[in-house]
C-alpha positions in Angstrom: 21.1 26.9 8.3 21.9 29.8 5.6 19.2 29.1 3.5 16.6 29.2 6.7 17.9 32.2 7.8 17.6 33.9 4.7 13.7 32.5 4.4 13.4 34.7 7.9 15.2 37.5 6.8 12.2 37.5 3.8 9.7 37.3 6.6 10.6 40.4 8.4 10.0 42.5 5.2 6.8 44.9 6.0 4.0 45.0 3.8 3.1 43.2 -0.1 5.8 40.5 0.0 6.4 37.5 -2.1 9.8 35.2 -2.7 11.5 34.1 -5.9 13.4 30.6 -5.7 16.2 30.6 -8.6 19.7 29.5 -9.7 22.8 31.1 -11.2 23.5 27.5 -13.1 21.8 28.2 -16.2 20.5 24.4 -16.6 20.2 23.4 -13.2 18.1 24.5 -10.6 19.7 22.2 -7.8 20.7 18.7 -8.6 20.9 17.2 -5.3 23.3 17.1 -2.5 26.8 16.8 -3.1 27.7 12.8 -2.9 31.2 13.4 -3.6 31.8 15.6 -0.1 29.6 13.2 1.1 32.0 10.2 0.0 35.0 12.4 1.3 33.5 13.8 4.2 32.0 10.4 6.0 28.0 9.8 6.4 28.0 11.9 9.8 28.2 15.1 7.1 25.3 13.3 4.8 23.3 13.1 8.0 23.6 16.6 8.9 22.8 17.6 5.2 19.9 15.8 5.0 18.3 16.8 8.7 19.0 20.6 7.4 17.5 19.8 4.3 14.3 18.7 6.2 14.0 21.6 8.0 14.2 24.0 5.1 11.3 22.0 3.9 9.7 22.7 7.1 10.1 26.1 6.7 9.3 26.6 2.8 5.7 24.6 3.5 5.4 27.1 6.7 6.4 30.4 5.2 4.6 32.8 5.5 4.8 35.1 2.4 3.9 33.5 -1.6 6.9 31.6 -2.5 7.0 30.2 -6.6 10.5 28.7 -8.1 12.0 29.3 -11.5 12.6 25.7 -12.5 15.4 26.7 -15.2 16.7 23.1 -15.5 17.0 19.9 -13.9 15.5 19.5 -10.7 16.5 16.2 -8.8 16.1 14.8 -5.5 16.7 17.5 -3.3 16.5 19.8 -5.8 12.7 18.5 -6.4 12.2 18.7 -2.9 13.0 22.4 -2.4 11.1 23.3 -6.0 8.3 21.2 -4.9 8.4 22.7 -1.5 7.5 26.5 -3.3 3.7 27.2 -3.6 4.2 27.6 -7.4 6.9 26.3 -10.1 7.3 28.1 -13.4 9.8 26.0 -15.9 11.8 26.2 -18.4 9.9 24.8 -21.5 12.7 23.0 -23.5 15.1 21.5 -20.7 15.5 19.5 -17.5 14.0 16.8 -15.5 12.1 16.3 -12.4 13.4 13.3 -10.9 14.1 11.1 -7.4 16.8 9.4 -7.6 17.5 7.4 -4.4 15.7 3.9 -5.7 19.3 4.2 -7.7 21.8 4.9 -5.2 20.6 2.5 -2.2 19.0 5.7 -0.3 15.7 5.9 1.0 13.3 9.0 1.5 12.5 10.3 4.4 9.4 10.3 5.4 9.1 14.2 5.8 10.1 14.2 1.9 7.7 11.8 1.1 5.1 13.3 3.1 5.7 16.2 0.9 6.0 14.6 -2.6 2.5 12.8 -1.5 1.0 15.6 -0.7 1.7 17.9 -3.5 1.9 15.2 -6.3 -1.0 12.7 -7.8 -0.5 9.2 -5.7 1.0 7.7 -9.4 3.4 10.3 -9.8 4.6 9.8 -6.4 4.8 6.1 -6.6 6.6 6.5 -10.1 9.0 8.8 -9.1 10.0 6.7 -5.6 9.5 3.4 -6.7 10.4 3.6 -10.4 12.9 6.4 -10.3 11.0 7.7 -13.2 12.2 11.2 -14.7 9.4 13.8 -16.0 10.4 16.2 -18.7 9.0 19.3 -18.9 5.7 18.5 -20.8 5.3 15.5 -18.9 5.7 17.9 -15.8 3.1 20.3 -16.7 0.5 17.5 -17.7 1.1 15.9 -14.7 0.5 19.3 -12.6 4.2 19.0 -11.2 4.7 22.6 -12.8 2.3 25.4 -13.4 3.6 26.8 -16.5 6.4 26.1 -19.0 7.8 29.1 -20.6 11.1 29.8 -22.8 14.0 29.2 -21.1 15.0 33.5 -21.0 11.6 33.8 -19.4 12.0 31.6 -16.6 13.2 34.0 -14.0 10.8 36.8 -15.5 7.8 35.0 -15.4 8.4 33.6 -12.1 8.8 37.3 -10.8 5.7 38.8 -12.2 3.8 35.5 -11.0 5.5 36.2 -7.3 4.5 39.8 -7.6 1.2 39.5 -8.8 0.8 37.2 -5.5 2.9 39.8 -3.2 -0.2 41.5 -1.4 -1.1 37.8 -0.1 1.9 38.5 1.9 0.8 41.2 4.0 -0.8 39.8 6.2 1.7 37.0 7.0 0.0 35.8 9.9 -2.8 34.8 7.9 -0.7 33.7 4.9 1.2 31.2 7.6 -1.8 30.3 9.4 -3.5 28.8 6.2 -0.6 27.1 5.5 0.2 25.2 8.2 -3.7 24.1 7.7 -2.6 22.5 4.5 0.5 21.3 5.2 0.9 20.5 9.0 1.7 16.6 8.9 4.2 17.1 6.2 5.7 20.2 8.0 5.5 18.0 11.4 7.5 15.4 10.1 10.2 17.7 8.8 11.1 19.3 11.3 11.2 16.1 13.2 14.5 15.7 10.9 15.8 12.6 8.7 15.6 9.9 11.5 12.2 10.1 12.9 12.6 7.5 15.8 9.2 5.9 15.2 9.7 5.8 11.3 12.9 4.4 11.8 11.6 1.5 14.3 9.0 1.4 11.5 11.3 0.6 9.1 13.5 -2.0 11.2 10.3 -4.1 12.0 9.1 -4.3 8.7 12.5 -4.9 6.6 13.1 -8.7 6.2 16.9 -9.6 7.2 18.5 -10.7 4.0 
C-alpha cells in the first residue's frame, strides 16, 4: 500500500516529471519478499504480500509519468518484477543477477507476473527464467535486452537520473503518457490488479494439474 501511494503522490506533481526506482543496499536492488516473516507470520501474510505486490505492478505498467530503475545489484523474483515493471533499467556493470526463483522453492507465478515477464522479455528468456530458474548476469542481461545499459557500479543512480530527466517532459502530459500505456500493457495490468488468485486462473490450474 506505501509503495502505491507514493507512485500517486509522484503523479500529482505538475509539469516535466519523471521517477527514479533505487535502493539504499548497495548490492541489492530488492531480493524478493521476505520468506522468513513469511515462515513466522503464516501464508495468510504471504498472500497479502503477494496480492499487494500485484497491484504495484499494476500501477508501475499504468503510471503515468517515465519510470527507469537503477539496477545496482541483484534483482530477484519480486525484485525482477518491480525492475522489470519500470519503462527502463540501467545496471550496474560488474554485479548482480536477474533471476526467478520460485521453480526452486515450490511457488508458482502468478499469472499477472508472468503476463508481465512475457510481455517485456523474449519468449526464451521467459521460459528460461520460469522453467529453468536460470540467472542472467549483467552482460547476459544487456544482450538479452533485459537492461538498457550497464554502467559502473557509482554511476548507477546517476545515469539512471539523467536518463529519467532527459525523459521528464514525456510526463507532462500524463494523461497521454497513461493513455499509451495502458495501450501496451492492458492484459498484463488487467491481470494484476485482478490480484495473486485470479479465480479463473486458479480453476485453470486445478483442472489441468494431475493429482499425484
Amino acid at each position: 500500500m506505501e509503495i502505491r501511494l507514493l507512485l500517486e503522490q509522484v503523479e500529482k506533481n505538475k509539469g516535466n516529471t519523471a521517477l527514479v526506482l533505487a535502493s539504499k543496499d548497495q548490492k541489492i536492488f530488492v531480493a524478493g519478499m521476505d520468506l522468513k516473516y513469511i515462515s513466522k507470520n503464516g501464508i495468510e501474510s504471504g498472500i497479502k504480500i503477494a496480492e499487494e505486490l500485484m497491484l504495484v505492478l499494476a500501477k508501475l505498467l499504468k503510471l503515468s509519468v517515465p519510470c527507469v530503475a537503477a539496477v545496482n545489484g541483484h534483482a530477484v523474483a519480486a525484485g525482477m518484477l518491480l525492475a522489470i515493471g519500470a519503462d527502463y533499467r540501467i545496471m550496474n556493470k560488474d554485479f548482480g543477477i536477474w533471476k526467478m526463483s520460485e521453480i526452486f522453492l515450490g511457488m508458482i507465478i502468478p499469472l499477472g507476473a508472468s503476463l508481465l515477464l512475457k510481455k517485456k522479455l523474449h519468449p526464451s528468456v521467459h521460459r528460461d527464467l520460469s522453467l529453468r530458474g536460470r540467472s542472467f548476469g549483467p552482460k547476459e542481461a544487456l544482450e538479452n535486452k533485459i537492461v538498457d545499459e550497464l554502467v559502473p557500479a557509482e554511476n548507477v543512480f546517476t545515469r539512471a537520473v539523467e536518463l529519467a530527466q532527459s525523459l521528464a517532459h514525456l510526463g507532462k502530459n500524463k494523461n497521454v503518457y497513461q493513455q499509451l500505456k495502458l495501450s501496451c500493457y492492458y492484459n498484463e495490468i488487467e491481470a494484476n490488479e485482478k490480484g495473486k488468485f485470479d479465480k479463473d486462473f486458479l480453476e485453470f490450474m486445478i483442472k489441468n494439474t494431475p493429482k499425484l
